[in-house]
C-alpha positions as CSV (number, residue, x, y, z in Angstrom):
1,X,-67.5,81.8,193.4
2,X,-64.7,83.7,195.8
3,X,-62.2,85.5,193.9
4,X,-58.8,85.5,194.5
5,X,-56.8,88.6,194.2
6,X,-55.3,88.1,190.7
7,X,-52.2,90.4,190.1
8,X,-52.2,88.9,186.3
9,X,-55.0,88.8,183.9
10,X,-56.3,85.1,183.5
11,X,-57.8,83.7,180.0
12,X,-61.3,82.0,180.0
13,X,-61.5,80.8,176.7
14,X,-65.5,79.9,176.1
15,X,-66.6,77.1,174.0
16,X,-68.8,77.1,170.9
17,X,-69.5,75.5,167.4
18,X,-71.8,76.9,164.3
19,X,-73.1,74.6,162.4
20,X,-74.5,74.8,158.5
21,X,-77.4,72.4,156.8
22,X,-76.0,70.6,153.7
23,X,-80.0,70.9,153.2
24,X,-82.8,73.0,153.1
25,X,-85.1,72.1,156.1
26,X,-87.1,74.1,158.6
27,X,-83.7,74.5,160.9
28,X,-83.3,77.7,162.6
29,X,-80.9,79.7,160.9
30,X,-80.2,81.9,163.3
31,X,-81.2,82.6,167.5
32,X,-82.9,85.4,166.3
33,X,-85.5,83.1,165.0
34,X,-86.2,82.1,168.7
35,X,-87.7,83.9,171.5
36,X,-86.1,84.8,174.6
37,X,-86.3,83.4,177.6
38,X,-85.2,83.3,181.1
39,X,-82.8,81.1,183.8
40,X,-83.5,81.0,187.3
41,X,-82.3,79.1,190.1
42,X,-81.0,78.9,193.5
43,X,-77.7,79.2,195.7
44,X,-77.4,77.2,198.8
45,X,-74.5,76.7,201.2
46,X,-73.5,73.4,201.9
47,X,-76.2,72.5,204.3
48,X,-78.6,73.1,201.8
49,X,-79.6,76.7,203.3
50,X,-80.5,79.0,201.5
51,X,-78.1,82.4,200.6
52,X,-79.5,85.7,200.5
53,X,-77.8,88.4,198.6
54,X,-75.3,86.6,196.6
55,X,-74.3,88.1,193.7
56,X,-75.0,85.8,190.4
57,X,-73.0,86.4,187.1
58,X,-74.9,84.5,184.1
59,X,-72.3,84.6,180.8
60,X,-73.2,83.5,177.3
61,X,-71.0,81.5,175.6
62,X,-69.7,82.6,172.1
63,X,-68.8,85.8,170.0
64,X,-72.3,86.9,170.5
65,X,-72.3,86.3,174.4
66,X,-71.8,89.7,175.4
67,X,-70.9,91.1,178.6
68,X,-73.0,88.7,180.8
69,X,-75.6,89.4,183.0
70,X,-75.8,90.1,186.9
71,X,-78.2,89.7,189.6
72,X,-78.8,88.9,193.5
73,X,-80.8,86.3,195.0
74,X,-83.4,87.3,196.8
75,X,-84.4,86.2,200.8
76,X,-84.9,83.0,200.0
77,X,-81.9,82.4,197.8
78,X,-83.6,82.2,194.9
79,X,-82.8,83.9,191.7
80,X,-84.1,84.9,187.8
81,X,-82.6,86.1,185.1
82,X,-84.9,87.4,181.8
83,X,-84.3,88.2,178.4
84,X,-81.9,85.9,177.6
85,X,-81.4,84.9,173.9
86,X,-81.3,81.4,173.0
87,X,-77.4,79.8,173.7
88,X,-75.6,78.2,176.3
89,X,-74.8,79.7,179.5
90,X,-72.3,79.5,182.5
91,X,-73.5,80.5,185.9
92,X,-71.6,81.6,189.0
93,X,-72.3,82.8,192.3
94,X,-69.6,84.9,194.6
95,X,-70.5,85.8,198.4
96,X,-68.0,87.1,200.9
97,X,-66.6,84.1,202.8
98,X,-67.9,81.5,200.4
99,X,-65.6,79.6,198.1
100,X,-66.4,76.5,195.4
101,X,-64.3,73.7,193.9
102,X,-62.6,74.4,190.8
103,X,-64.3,72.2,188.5
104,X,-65.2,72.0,184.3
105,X,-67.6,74.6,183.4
106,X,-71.5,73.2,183.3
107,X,-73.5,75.0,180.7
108,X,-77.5,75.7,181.0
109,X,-80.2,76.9,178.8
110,X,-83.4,78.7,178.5
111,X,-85.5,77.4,180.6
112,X,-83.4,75.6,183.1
113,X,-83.2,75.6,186.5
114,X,-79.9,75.6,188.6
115,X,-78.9,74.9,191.9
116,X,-75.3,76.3,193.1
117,X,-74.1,75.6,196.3
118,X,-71.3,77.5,197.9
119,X,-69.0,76.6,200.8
120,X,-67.9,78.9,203.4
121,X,-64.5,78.9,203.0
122,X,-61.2,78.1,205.8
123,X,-59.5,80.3,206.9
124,X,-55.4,80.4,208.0
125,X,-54.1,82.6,210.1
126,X,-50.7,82.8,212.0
127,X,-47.5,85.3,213.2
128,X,-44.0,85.9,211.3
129,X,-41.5,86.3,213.7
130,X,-37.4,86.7,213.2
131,X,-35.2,84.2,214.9
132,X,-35.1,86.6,218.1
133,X,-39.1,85.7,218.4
134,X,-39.8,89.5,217.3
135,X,-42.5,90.2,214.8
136,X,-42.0,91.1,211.5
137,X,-44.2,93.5,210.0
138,X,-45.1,94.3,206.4
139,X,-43.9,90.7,205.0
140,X,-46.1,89.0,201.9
141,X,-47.6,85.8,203.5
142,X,-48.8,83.2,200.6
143,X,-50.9,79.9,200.4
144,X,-50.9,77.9,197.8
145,X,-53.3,74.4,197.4
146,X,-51.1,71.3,196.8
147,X,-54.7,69.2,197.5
148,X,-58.3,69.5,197.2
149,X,-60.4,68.3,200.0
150,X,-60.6,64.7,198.0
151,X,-56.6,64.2,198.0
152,X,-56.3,65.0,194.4
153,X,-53.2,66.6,193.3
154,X,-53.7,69.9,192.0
155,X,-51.5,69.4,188.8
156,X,-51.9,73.0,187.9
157,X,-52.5,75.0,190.4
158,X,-53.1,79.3,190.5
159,X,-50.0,81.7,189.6
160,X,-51.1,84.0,192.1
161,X,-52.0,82.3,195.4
162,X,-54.0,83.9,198.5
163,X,-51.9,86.3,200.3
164,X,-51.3,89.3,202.7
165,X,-49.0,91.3,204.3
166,X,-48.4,91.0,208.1
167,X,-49.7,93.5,210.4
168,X,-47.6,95.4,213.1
169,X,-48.0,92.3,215.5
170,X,-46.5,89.8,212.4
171,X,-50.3,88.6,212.2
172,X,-51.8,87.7,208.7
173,X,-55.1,85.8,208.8
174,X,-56.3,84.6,204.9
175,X,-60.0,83.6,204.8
176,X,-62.1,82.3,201.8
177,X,-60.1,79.1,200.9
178,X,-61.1,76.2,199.5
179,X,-60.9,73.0,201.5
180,X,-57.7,71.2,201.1
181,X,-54.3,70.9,202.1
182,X,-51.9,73.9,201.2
183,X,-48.2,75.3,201.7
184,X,-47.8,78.5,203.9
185,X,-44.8,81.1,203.1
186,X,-43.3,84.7,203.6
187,X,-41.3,86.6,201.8
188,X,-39.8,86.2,197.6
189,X,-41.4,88.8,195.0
190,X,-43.1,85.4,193.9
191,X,-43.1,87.1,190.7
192,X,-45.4,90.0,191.7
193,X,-46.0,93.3,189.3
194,X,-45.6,95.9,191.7
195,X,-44.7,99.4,192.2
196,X,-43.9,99.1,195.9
197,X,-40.8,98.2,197.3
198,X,-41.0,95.5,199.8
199,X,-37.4,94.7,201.1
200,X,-38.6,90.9,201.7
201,X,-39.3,90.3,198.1
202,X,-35.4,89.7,197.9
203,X,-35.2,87.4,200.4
204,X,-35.8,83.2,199.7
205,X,-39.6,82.3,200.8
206,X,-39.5,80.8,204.2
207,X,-42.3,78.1,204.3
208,X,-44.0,77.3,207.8
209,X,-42.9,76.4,210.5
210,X,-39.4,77.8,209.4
211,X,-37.7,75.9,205.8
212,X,-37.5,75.6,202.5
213,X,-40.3,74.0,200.3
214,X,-38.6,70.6,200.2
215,X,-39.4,70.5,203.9
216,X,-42.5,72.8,204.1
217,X,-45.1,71.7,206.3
218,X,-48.5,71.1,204.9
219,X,-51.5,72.8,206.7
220,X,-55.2,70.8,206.1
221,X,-57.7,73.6,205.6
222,X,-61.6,72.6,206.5
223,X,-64.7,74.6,205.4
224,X,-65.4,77.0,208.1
225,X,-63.0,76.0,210.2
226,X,-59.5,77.8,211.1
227,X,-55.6,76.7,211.2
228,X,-52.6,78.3,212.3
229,X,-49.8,78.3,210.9
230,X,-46.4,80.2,212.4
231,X,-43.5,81.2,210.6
232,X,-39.4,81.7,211.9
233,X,-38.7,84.1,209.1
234,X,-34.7,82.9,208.2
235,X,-34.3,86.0,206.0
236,X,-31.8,84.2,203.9
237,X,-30.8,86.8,200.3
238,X,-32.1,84.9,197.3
239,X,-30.9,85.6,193.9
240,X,-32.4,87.3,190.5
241,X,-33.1,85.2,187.5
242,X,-33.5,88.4,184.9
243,X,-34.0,88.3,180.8
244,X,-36.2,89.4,177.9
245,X,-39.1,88.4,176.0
246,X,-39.4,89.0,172.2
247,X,-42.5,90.6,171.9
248,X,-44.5,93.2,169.6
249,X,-44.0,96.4,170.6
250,X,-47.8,97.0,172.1
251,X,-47.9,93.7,173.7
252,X,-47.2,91.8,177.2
253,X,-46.1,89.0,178.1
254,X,-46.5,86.9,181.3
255,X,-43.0,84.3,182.1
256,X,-44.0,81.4,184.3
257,X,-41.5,79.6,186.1
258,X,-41.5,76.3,187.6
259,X,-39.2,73.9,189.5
260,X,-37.8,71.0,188.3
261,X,-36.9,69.0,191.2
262,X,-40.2,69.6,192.6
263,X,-42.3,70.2,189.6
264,X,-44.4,72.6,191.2
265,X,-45.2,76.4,190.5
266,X,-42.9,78.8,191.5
267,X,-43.4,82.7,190.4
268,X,-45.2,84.7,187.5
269,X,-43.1,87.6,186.2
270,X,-44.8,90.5,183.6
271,X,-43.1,92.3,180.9
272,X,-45.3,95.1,179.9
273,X,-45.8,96.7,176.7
274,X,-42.6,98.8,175.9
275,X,-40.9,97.1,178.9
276,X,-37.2,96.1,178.4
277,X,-37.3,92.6,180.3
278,X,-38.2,90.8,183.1
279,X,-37.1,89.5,186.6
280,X,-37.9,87.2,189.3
281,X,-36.2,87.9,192.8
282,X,-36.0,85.9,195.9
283,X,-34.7,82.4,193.7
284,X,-33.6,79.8,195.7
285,X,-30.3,77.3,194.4
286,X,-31.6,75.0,192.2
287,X,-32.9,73.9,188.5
288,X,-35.6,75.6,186.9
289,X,-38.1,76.2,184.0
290,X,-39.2,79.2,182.1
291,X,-41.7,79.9,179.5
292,X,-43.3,82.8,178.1
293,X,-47.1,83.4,176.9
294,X,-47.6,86.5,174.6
295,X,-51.3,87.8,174.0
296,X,-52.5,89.8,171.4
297,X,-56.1,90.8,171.2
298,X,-57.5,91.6,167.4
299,X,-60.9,93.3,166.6
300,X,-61.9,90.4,164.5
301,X,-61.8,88.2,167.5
302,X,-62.6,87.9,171.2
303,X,-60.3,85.3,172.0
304,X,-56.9,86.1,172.5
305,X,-54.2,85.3,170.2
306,X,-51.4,83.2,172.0
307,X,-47.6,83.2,171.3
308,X,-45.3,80.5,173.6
309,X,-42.0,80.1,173.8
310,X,-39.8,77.0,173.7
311,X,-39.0,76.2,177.2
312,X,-35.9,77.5,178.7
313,X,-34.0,75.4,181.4
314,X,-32.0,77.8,184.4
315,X,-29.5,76.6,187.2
316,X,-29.1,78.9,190.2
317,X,-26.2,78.1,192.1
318,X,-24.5,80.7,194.2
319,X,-25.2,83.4,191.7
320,X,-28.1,85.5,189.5
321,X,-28.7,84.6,186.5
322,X,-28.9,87.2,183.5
323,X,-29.5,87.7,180.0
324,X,-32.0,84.8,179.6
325,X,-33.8,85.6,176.1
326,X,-37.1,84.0,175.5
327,X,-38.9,84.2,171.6
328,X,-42.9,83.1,171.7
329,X,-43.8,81.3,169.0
330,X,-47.5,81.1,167.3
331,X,-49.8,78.0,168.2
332,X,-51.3,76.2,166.4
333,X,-55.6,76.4,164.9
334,X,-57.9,74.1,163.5
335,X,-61.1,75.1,161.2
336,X,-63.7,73.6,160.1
337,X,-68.0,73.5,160.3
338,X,-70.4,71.0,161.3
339,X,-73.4,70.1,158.8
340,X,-76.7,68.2,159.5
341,X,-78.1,65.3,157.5
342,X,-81.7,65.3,158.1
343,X,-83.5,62.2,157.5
344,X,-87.0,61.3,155.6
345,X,-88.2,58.1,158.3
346,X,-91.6,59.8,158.8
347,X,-91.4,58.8,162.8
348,X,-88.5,61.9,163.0
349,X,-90.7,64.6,161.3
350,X,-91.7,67.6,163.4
351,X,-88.3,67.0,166.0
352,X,-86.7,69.9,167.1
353,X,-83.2,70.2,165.6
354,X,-80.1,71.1,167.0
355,X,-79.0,74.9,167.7
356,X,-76.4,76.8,166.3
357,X,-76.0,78.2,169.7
358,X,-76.6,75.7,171.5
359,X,-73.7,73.6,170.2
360,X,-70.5,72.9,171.7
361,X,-66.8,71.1,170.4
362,X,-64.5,70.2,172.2
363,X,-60.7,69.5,171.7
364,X,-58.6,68.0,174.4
365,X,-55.6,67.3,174.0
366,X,-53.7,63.5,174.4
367,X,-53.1,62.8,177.8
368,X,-49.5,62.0,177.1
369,X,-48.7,65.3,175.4
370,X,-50.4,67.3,178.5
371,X,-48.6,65.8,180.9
372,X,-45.4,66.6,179.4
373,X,-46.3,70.1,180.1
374,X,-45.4,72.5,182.4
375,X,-47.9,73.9,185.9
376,X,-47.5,77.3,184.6
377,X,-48.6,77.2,181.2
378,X,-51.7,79.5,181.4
379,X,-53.8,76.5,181.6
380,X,-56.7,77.0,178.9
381,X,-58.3,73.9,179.4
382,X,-59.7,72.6,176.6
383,X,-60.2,74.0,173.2
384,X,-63.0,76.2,172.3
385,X,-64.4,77.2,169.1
386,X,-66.2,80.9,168.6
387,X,-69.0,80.5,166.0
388,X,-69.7,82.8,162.9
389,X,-72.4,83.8,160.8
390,X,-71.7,80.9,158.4
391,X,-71.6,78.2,160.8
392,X,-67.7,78.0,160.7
393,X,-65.7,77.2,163.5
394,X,-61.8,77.8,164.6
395,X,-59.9,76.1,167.3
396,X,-57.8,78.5,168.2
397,X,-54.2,78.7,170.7
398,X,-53.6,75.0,170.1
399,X,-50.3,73.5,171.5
400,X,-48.2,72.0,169.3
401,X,-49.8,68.3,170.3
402,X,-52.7,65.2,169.3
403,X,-56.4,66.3,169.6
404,X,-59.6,64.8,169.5
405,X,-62.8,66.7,168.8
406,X,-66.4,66.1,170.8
407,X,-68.7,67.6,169.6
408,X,-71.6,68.8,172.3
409,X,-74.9,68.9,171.0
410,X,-78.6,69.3,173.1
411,X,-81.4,67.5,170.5
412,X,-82.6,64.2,171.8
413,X,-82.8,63.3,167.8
414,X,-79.9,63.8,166.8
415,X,-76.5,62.1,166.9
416,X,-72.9,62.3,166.1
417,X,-72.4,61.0,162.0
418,X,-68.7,61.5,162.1
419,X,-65.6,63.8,161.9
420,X,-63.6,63.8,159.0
421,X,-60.5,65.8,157.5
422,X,-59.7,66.0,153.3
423,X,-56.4,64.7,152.9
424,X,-54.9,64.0,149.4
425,X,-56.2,60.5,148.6
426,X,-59.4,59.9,151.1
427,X,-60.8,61.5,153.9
428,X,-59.2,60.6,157.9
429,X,-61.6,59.5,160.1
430,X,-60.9,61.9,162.9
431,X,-63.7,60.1,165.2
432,X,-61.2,57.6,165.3
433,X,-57.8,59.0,165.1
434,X,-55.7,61.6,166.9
435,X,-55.3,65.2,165.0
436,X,-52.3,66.1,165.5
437,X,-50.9,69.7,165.1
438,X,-47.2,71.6,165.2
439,X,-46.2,74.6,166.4
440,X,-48.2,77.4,163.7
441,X,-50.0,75.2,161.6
442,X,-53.0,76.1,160.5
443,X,-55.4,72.7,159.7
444,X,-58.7,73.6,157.8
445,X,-61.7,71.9,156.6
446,X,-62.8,69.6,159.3
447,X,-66.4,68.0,159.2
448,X,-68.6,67.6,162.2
449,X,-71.9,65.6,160.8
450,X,-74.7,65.5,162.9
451,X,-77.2,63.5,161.7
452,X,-81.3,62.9,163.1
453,X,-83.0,59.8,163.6
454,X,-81.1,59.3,166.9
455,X,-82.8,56.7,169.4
456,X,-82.4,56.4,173.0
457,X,-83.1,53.4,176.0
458,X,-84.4,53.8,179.3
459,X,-83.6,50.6,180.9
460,X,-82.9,48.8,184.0
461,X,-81.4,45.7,185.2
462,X,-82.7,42.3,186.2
463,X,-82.4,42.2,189.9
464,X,-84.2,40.2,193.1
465,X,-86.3,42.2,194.5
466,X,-84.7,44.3,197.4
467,X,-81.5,43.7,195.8
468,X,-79.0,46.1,194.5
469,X,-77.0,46.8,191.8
470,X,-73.0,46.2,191.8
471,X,-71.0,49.2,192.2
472,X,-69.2,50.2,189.4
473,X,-71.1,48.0,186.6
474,X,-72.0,49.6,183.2
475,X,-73.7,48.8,180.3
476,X,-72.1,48.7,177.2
477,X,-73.7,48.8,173.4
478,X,-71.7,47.6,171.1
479,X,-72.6,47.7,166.9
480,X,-73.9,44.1,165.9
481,X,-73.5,45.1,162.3
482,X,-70.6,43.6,160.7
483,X,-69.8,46.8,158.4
484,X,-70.2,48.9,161.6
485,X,-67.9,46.7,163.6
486,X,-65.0,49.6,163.5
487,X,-67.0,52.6,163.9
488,X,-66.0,54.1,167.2
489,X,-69.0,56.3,167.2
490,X,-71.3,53.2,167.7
491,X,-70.0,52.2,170.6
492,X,-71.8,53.3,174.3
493,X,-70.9,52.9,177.7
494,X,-72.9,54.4,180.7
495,X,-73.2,53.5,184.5
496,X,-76.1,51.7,185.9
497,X,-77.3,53.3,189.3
498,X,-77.7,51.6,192.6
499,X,-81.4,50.7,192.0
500,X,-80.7,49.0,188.7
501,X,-81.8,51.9,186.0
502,X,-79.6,53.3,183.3
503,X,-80.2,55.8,179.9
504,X,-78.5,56.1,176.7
505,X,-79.1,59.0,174.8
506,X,-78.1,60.0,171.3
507,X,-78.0,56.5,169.5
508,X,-77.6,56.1,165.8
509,X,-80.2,53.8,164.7
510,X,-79.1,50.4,163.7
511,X,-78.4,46.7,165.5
512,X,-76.7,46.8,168.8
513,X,-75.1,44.1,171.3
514,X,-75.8,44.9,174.8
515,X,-73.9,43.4,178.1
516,X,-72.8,44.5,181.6
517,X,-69.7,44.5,182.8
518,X,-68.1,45.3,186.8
519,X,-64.4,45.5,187.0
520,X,-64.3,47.5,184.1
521,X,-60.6,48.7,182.7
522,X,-60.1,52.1,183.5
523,X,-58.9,52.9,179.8
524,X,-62.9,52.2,178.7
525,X,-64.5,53.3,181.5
526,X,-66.1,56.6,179.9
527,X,-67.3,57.1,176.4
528,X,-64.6,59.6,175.7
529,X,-61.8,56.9,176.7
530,X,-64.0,53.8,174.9
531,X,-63.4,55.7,171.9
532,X,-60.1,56.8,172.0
533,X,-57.7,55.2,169.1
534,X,-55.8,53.9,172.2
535,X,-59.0,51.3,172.9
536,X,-59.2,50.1,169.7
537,X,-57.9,46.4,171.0
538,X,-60.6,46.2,174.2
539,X,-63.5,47.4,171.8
540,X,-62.3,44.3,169.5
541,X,-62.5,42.2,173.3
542,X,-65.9,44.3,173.9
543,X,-67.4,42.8,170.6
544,X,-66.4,39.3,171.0
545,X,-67.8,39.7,174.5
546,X,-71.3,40.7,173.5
547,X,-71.4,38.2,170.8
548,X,-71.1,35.6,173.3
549,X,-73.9,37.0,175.6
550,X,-76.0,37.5,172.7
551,X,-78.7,40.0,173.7
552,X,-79.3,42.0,170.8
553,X,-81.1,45.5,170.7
554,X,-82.6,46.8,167.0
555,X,-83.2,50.7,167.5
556,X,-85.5,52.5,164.4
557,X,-85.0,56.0,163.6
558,X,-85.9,58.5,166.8
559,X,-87.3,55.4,168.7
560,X,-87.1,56.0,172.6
561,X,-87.2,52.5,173.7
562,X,-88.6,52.6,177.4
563,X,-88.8,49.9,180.5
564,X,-86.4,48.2,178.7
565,X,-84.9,44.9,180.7
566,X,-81.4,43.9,180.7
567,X,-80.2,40.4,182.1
């Protein structure tokens, strides 16, 4: 994976649960009970050849993760890395030239084998010149990705985009970036932490081919391929935007600004520890928004502890703008611990049970709420949980917001019981409610279950012979057990390939209504979304679907139910 030149320090916040038997069984209790092992793989470029050389970073996840590991692969691209304890894992690669897509970290185990592909990267090149045609020299070029190569919006995109300065001919050339479509500029700090003076910084970013960002043109970037983009530097004097952050005295802070008539990033300011304020230079006329993120690190913990501010809102018009005063606040953390039910059906006896380290949750938030937020919030992701000896878990650097938890477990005989929270007269289902949490609260005691007997299907669909499947149908399992009819956590959804075949993994045993379905709603198109309190109405339409189709499945405890045939 191609690394940008970061001029601020960003947070990768791993993901991991513990979890805790209510009973004594023959569980692990600990990785160390486990031997090590090994995870190899190899890195190709986007023809599929292989990559020698590239460097390989391996990273546990959790507070026991360490370090991380490194390695290269070898002539033909192929790489191995021993001694590993039992967990989960994120691999990357990074060779000069070679980018990938942003996308949600994939986690691995002993034992596996991974293939990463790289892609060279585009490159953009081009001359600054002043309105007399003459080259400007030393000027901070930046491009930013509005688009990934798909078309998709990038709703949060990198506080410190590609750049460089110009050379004595006005020439930059960028290389390494992803394919998509970007915005080219020169000149503005852009919220840089410097100790050089650059007289440019001052000075409104001119966007190619020579205006503001309203009118910027967009320039397609291709992998391996190379686009030009020229600049008429217009030199225009911007104006300061300058204030202070509230923060502990051996602390930083970083101040992200965005624009509110384009709702786009703008600039990154720094306040370091002991510093008096901050500033942002080169502003432009015109409405924007500030918030602040303070970090503190603690020896208890390897994540991070965040403070935000409110958001502040700024109008530039004709002058700077002083004295702005921003106060970070503490988010918000959940608690709790998962705990197994085992089971006594003597077909689940002698399954391998879940790890604590190899067990994941989950938090994101409500779509609503996290669109409501700002580009430049220090984009964590989702949630992650740090396990300790006990089993227990914390959710920490919430935003004040609704949550829902998934729980991410790797035993094929196992399955999710439910998720509950005390409350004063009876327990919230939180499988099938949102959590929501304010700005410093501090909600404990939540309850993962995981229980065993879990079935699965490996099925396929009725079709003519030659023929293929619809595109877009999926299979749905819905709970034929009147009791069960509300339990979000017994209904299934999964896509059924080209050639007819689909799996379902991780089913509570019990009576089930199958049925396909093409033309599916978007808001119960995925598990996650089927089971979100939002749904509640089309899993009521689901049932009364299934009932009339009538094709019922009866799963027994750890049955894997094979060459199954759906209608």
């Amino acid at each position: 994976m191609i690394c940008n030149r970061l001029i601020v320090v960003v947070v990768l916040l791993v993901m991991c649960i513990a979890v805790r038997a209510q009973v004594q069984s023959p569980t692990p209790k600990n990785a160390e009970e486990v031997s090590t092992g090994s995870i190899s793989g190899k890195v190709v470029n986007e023809n599929g050849q292989p990559l020698t050389g590239t460097a390989v970073f391996v990273r546990g996840v959790g507070v026991r993760s360490g370090p991380g590991r490194s390695t290269a692969t070898d002539l033909e691209g192929n790489f191995r890395v021993n001694g590993l304890d039992p967990g989960l894992y994120t691999i990357g690669a990074n060779a000069p030239a070679y980018t990938t897509e942003i996308a949600p970290p994939a986690y691995y185990r002993l034992g596996d084998s991974v293939r990463l592909v790289l892609v060279r990267g585009g490159v953009i090149t081009g001359v600054v010149t002043n309105a007399l045609g003459e080259p400007i020299i030393n000027v901070q070029v930046r491009v930013t990705r509005i688009r990934d190569a798909k078309g998709k919006t990038q709703k949060f995109p990198a506080f410190a985009p590609n750049e460089q300065s110009t050379d004595d001919r006005g020439i930059y050339r960028i290389f390494g970036l992803s394919p998509g479509t970007y915005l080219v500029s020169a000149g503005g700090g852009g919220g840089r932490f410097t100790q050089e003076f650059n007289p440019y910084d001052s000075d409104v970013p001119t966007y190619a081919p020579s205006s503001t960002r309203d009118n910027a043109a967009e320039v397609s970037v291709r992998a391996g391929e190379e686009s030009s983009a020229d600049i008429r530097y217009k030199g225009e004097p911007g104006y300061t935007i300058s204030g202070t952050t509230k923060i502990a005295g051996g602390n930083a802070a970083q101040i992200f600004m965005t624009s509110v008539s384009t709702g786009t990033s703008v600039a990154m300011a720094f306040q370091p520890p002991g510093n008096r304020g901050f500033a942002f230079n080169g502003v432009a006329d015109g409405e924007y928004k500030l918030v602040a993120q303070e970090f503190t690190t603690t020896q208890t913990s390897a994540i991070p502890q965040i403070r935000m501010s409110d958001i502040k809102r700024v109008t530039v018009k004709g002058a700077n703008v002083t004295g702005i005063e921003l106060i970070p606040k503490p988010l918000a953390s959940i608690s709790g611990r998962i705990s197994f039910e085992r089971t006594k059906a003597p077909e689940c006896q002698g399954k391998r049970p879940p790890l604590f380290v190899e067990t994941l949750v989950q938090a994101p938030q409500h779509e609503k709420d996290s669109e409501d937020d700002d580009p430049l919030y220090g984009r964590m992701g989702v949630s992650s949980a740090p396990v300790d000896a006990n089993g227990d878990f914390v959710l920490r650097n919430l935003r004040p917001g609704r949550y829902r938890f998934e729980p991410r477990f790797y035993a094929r005989y196992w399955y999710l019981q439910s998720i509950a929270i005390p409350a004063k007269t009876q327990k919230i289902d939180a499988a099938a409610n949102w959590t929501a949490v304010k700005s410093g609260e501090q909600l404990t005691n939540v309850t993962i279950t995981l229980a065993e007997g879990a079935a699965s299907i490996r099925g396929s669909l009725a079709l003519a012979e030659g023929a293929a499947a619809p595109a877009g149908m999926v299979v749905y399992l819905v709970p034929a057990e009147p009791d069960k009819a509300e339990d979000v956590l017994r209904f299934f959804v999964t896509e059924i390939a080209s050639d007819g075949t689909f799996t379902l993994n991780n089913l509570p045993p019990g009576k089930y209504l199958a049925f396909t379905q093409t033309n599916v709603d978007a808001q119960i198109a995925t598990l996650n979304k089927l089971r979100q309190p939002e749904a509640a109405l089309a899993r009521s339409k689901l049932r009364r679907s299934a009932e009339t189709q009538k094709t019922e499945i009866e799963l027994k405890p750890c049955q894997n139910l094979a060459a199954y045939q759906l209608k």
